[in-house]
C-alpha distance (Angstrom), angle and dihedral (degrees) to the residues before:
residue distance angle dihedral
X1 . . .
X2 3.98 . .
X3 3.80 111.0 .
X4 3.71 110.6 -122.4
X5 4.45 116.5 -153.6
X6 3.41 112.8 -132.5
X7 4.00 118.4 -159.3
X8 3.82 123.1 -160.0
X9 3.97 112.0 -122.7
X10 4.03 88.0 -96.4
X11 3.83 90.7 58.8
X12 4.16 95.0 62.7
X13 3.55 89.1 50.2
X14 3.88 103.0 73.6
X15 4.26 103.7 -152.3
X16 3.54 112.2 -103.3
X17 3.71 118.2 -155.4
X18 4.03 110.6 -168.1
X19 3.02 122.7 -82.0
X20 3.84 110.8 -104.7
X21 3.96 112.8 -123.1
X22 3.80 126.4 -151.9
X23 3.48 101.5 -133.8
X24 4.32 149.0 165.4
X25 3.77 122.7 -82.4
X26 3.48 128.8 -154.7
X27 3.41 117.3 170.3
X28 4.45 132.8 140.5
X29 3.94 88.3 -86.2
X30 3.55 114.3 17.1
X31 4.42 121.7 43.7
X32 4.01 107.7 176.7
X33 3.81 148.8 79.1
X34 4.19 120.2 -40.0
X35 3.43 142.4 148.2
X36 4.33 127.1 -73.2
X37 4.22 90.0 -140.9
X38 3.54 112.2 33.4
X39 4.36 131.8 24.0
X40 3.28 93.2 -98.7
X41 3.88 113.9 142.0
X42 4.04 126.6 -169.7
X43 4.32 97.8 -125.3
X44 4.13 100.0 172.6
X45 3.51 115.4 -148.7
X46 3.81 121.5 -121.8
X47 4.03 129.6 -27.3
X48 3.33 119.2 -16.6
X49 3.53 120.8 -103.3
X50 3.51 137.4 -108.7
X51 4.03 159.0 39.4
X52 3.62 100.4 -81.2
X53 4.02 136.9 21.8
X54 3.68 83.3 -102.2
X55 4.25 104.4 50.3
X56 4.29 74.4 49.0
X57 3.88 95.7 50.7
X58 4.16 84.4 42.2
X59 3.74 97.7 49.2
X60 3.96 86.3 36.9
X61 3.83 89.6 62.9
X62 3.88 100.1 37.3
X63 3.78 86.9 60.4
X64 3.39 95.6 49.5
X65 3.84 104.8 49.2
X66 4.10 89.8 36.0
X67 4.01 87.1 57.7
X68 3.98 95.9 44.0
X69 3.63 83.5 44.7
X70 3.52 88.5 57.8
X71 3.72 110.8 32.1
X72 4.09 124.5 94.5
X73 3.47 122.8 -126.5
X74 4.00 89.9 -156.3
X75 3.63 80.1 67.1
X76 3.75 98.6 53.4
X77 3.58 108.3 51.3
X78 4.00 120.7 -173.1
X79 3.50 135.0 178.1
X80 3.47 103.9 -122.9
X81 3.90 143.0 -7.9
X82 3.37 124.5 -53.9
X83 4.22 110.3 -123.4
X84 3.58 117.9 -104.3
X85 3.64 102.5 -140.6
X86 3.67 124.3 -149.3
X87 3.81 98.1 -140.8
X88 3.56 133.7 124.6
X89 4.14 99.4 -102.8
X90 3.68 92.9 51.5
X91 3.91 92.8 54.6
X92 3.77 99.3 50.6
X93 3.97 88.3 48.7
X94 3.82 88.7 52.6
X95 4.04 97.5 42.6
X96 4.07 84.2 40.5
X97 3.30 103.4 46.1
X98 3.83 104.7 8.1
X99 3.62 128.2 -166.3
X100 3.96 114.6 -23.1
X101 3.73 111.9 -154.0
X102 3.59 126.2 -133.2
């Protein structure tokens, strides 16, 4: 007789953890792109880069998503949730570049 698996109702549903968002920071001492689950923060490194405003603005936003595409939360521990602010700049990154997945 074939064996037949049986899986409790838990094991159909794969776990989902939420998705991590790159998002817009404003805080007293830091105003820029970082991460919805963990403190990381996007701090580019010297000039931008390119010929016209809009190579910069391209290269600008390459960087960014390729290192919050790479980073690990587990790495950037944070005592509580970073603020999902309902302004203007935080909306056009999300409908722009929606939600990046870990």
């Amino acid at each position: 007789m074939p064996e037949t698996a049986t899986y409790s109702q838990f094991a159909r549903r794969p776990r989902m953890d939420a998705p991590r968002m790159l998002i817009w920071i404003k805080q007293p001492r830091f105003q820029g792109f970082g991460c919805s689950e963990c403190a990381w923060a996007f701090n580019p490194s010297g000039p931008p880069e390119g010929n016209s405003l809009q190579e910069m603005k391209e290269y600008y936003q390459r960087r960014r998503d390729k290192e919050f595409a790479i980073h690990v939360c587990a790495e950037h521990p944070r005592a509580k949730k970073a603020k999902r602010l309902n302004n203007p700049d935080c909306a056009t990154a999300r409908k722009s570049h929606g939600p990046v997945a870990a």
